[in-house]
N, C-alpha and C positions, 0 to 999 in steps of 0.2 A: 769235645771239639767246639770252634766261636761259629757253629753251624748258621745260627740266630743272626750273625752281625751280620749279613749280606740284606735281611730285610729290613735295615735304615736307610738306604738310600745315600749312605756318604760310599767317600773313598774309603775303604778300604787296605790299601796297601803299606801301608806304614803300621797300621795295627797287627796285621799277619806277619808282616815278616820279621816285628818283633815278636811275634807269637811265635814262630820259629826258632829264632833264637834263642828265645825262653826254653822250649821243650828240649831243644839239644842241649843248651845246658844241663838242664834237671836232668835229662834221660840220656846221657851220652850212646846208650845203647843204640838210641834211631841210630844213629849216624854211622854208615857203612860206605864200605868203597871197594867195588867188585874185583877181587884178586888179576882175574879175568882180563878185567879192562885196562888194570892198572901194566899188566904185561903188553897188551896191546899199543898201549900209550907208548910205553919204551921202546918196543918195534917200532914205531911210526918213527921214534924221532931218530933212532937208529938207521932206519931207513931215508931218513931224511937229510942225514949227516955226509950217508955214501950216495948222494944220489948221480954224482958222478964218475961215481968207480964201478967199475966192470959186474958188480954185485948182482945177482938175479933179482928182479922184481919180488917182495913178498906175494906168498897166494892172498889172495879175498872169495869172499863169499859169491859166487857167482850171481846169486840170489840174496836182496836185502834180508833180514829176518828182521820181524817186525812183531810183538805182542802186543794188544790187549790187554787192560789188568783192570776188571771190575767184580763188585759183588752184587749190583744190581740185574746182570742177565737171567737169573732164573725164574724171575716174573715179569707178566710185560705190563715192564715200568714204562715211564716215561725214555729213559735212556736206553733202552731195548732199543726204543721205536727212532730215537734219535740216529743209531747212529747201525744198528743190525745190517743194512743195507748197503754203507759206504763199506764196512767189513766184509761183509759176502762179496762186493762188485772190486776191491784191489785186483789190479793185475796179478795173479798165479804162474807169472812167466816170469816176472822181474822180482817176487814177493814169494816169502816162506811168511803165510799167517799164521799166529796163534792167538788163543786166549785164555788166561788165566784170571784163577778167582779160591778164594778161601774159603770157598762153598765146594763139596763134592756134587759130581755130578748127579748123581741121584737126587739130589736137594730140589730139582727141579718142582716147580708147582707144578700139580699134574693140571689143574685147571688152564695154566698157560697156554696159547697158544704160539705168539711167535718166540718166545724163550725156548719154549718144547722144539719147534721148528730149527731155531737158529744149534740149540746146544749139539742136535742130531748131526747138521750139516759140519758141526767144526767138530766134531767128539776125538777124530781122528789127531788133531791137534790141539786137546783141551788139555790145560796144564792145574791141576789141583795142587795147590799151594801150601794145604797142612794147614798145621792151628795157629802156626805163628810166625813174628818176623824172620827168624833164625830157619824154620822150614822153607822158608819162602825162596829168601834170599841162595837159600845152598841146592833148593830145585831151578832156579833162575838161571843161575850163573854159567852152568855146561852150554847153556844154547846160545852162551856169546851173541846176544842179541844186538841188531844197530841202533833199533828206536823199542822205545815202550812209548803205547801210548793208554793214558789216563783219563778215562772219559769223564767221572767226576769224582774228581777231588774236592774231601769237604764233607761227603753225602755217607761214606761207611767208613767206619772206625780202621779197620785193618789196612785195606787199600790204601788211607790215606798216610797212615804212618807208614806203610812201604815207600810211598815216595821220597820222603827222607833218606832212603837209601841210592846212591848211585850204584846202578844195575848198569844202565845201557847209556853208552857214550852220546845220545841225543833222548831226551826223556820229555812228552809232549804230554799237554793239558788239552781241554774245548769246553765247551759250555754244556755241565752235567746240570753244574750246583749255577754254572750261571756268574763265576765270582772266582777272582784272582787266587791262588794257592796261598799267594807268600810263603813258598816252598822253596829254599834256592838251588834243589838238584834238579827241577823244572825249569827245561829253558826255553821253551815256548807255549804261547798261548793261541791255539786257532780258533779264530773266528771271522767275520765278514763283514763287508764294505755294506753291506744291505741292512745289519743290524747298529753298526758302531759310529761314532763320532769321525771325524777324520782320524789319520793313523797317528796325527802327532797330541791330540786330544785322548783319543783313548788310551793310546800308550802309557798316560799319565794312571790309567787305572789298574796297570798289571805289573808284580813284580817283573813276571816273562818277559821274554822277548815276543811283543804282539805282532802275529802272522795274520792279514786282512786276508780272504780267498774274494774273488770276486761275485763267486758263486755263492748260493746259500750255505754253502757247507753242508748240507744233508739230503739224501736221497730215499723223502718222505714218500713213505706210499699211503694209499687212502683207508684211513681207520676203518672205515665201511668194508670195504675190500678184504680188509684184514679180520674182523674182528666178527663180521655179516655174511659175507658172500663165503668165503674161508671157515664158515665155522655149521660142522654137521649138522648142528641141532633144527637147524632151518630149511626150510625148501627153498625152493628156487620160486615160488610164486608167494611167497612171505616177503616181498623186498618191501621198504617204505616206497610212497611216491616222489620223495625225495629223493631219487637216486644220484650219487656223485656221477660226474659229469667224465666218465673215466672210457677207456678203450679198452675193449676184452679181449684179453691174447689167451694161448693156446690152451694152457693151463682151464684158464674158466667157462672157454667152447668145451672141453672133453667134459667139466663138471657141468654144463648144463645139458650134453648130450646124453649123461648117465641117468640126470634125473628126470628128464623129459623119457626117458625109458622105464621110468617106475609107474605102478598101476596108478589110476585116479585116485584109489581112495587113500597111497601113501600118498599122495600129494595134498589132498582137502584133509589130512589130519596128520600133519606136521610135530612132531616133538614139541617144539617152541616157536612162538609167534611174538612180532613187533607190538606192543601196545600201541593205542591210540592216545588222544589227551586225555579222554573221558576215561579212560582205562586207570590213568594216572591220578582219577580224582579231577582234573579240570574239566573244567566247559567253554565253550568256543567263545564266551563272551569277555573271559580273561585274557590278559595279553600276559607272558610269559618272559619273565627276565633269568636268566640263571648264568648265576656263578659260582660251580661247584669245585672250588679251589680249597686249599686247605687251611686250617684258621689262622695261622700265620700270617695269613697274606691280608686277611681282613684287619687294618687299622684303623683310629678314629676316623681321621680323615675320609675312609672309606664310604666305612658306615654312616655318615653325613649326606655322603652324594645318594646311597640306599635311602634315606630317609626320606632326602628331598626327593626321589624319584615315586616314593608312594605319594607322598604330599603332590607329585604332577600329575600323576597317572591314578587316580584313581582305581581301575580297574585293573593294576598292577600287581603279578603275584612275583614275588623274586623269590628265586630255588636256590640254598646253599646249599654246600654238604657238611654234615659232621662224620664224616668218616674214621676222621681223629674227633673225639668231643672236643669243645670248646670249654674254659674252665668256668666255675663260677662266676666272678668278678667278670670274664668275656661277656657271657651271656647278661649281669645285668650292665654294664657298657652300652651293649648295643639293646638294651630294653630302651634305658632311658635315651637314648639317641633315638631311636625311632618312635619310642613312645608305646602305650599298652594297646591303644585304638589301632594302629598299623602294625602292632609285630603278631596278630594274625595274619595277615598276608604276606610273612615271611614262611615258607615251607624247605623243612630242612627232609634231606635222604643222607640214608647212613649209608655201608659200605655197598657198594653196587658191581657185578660184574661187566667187562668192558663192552659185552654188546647192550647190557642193560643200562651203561651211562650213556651210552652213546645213541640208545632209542631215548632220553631222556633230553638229551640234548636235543635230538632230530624234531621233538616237537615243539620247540621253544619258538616266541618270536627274536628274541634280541638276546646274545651272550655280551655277559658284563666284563671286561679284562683287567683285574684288580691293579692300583698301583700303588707302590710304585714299584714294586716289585710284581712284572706279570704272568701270565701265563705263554704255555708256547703249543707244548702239546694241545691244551685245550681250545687254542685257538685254530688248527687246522682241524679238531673235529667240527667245531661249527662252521668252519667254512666250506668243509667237506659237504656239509649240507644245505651251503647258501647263507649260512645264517647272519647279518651283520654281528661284528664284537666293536664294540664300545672301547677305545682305548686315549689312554691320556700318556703319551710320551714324556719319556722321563731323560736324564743322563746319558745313564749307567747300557748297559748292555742287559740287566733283566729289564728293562721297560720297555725295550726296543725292538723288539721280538715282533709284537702283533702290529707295531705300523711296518716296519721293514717289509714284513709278508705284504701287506696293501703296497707298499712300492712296488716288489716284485710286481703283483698282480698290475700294474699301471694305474691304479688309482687312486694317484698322489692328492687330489681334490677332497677325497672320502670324505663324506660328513662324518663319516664314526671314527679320524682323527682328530680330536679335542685341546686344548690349549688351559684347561680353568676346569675347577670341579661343579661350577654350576653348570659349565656347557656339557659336561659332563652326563651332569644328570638332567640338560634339557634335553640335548640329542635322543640320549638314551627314551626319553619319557613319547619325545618328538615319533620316532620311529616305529614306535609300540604302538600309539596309537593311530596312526597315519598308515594304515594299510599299501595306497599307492606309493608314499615313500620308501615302505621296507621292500613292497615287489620290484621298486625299480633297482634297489641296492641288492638282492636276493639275487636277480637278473643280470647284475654286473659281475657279482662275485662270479656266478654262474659261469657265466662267460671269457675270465681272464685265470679260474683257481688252477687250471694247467697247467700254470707258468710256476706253481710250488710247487708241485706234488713230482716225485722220479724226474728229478734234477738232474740231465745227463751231466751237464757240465761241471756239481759236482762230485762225482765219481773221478771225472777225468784229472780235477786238481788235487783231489787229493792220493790220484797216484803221481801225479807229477813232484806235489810236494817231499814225498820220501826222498826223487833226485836229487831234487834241488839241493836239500839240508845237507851240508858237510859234515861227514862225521870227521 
């Protein structure tokens, strides 16, 4: 798959949708067209013919039916967390949900938490696909679906080649991978006024037909919440002092009425505890940059502004991850970009689990948000903890992720949105070591990151959206 081609920062859409073309040629196999639908079509127009004669109305579905189709839900991925919540919260009165995926359900990570959670609550409605297009397609087709939708396209091999196939008479994309299909049996792309260009700008970046919601489009809950307060291993007097700035409903009163019921000494000896920095190896005298994004996203241009930011900051330690290693040739890249005297003060972590990335983050001063291709997830867990991200707006809809959130948030002044990769790495360097500066922007975020996090309003558009769209 041209998985890679979304991190150059061009258009894109004229290269995919010949890449489309290409595969249906070579492979006429993708290409399908739902018996199904194909009867439905003839009804409609049939219907459409008589619609003056005495003829009874055809039945419809009293309830839209609506699927899901990923193979990223059985860990929590990024796309779990993007989009788990807008699925749970559809209206159930107007909506037959499902989800489907080419993973059995067993396949679950048991490590998981919200995958484990979410696969429970839809099990009743989980559709296992088989090993292939051909199983796919012939489990699909009885449930006459109106929309499928494709959270990311791009990101796994099988899902993606399913959308080649026309299933369902409206077949919807959003931002998994971040980046236009060039699929042509996709005919929408949702995304938002808060991340994109104007509608007649970005439209130029989708084969789709580009749907702007006004809303964020997702109803993010607080990765602390999720991954800390949600997860056994911890007591309830293990929190950081960072705590997100959140409101405790009923759910997390009964969890702390049960633990506040446990003797003292399960309490002072906890399964698992939050590190500190010294825990991590640091000392309070270092100021802490991290950006543990995947190597991908680290280009030259990047590692320049990493460079110049040791070169500012002296007492700069910046955290990557190699989660994925980095190849040879990466690593000396960024030797000689940074140089042998400064690339100790780079400290790399390998694969971490989500409350150990995310105490990792909690004790950082400044997240770096790669570009130009950036982060998204990563950016609501350091905000979840006040933390300024550093970002340099780009185009495209992956660069516009982490100022969008600061718009939400009302703080379109932000010093940590950037125009130039020197201010880049002066800001960043600025904030680090400027104690008052980072507490006044820690303070801010503090006080407006409400306005991301359990989005009513998008819940409500994207049950509205289903109306809307004409099948």
């Amino acid at each position: 798959m041209p998985y890679a081609s979304a991190y150059h920062d061009k258009n894109n859409t004229n290269l995919l949708s010949t890449y489309c073309k290409l595969l249906r040629k070579i492979c006429p196999w993708l290409s399908y067209y739902s018996p199904n639908l194909a009867e439905k079509v003839l009804k409609e127009k049939y219907k459409a013919k008589n619609a003056n004669s005495n003829a009874q109305p055809m039945e419809s579905h009293q309830k839209k039916q609506i699927c899901f189709i990923s193979d990223s839900f059985t860990t929590d991925s990024s796309v779990v967390r993007d989009r788990i919540a807008i699925i749970g919260k559809l209206d159930r009165t107007k909506y037959d949900v499902y989800f489907a995926s080419f993973n059995p359900y067993e396949s679950i990570c048991k490590k998981s938490i919200i995958a484990k959670l979410f696969m429970e609550k839809i099990k009743a409605n989980y559709i296992y696909l088989g090993t292939n297009l051909s199983s796919a397609r012939t489990i699909l087709d009885p449930y006459k679906f109106d929309f499928i939708v494709y959270p990311d396209i791009g990101m796994k091999m099988m899902t993606t080649l399913l959308a080649y196939s026309r299933i369902a008479p409206i077949q919807i994309t959003t931002w998994g991978h971040s980046e236009t299909s060039g699929i042509d049996t996709i005919d929408y792309f949702i995304s938002s006024e808060i991340f994109e260009l104007n509608i007649e700008q970005s439209q130029t970046h989708y084969t789709e037909k580009l749907i702007l919601l006004k809303s964020l489009g997702t109803y993010y809950i607080s990765p602390h919440k999720l991954f800390i307060e949600n997860n056994e291993e911890y007591c309830v007097n293990t929190l950081p002092n960072k705590l997100p700035n959140t409101k405790p409903n009923q759910s997390s009163n009964q969890s702390f009425n049960q633990s506040s019921n446990q003797s003292q000494n399960q309490l002072s000896t906890p399964k698992k505890t939050l590190k500190t920095r010294e825990q991590f190896g640091f000392n309070k005298n270092q100021n802490l940059y991290v950006c543990l994004q995947t190597f991908y996203k680290i280009n030259p241009e990047f590692e320049k502004c990493l460079a110049r930011l040791l070169e500012l900051d002296p007492n700069a330690i910046i955290i990557l991850s190699n989660t994925y290693p980095f190849c040879k040739s990466h690593l000396t890249r960024i030797k000689n970009t940074v140089g042998i005297e400064k690339l100790v003060r780079i400290c790399w972590f390998g694969s971490l689990e989500k409350d150990e990335f995310l105490n990792l983050v909690s004790i950082c001063d400044v997240c770096l948000d790669p570009f130009p291709f950036g982060g998204f997830n990563t950016s609501y867990d350091a905000f979840d903890y006040n933390i300024p991200v550093i970002t340099l707006e780009t185009e495209y809809l992956h660069g516009r992720f982490t100022s969008g959130l600061y718009r939400k948030m009302e703080l379109y002044d932000c010093e940590c949105i950037v125009k130039t990769t020197e201010e880049y790495s002066q800001i960043a360097s600025k904030i680090g070591i400027n104690s008052k500066l980072k507490h006044k922007i820690n303070r801010n975020i503090e006080m407006k990151k409400n306005l991301i996090f359990q989005e009513q309003q998008s819940v409500d558009e994207w049950n509205e959206l289903f109306i809307k769209l004409v099948i």
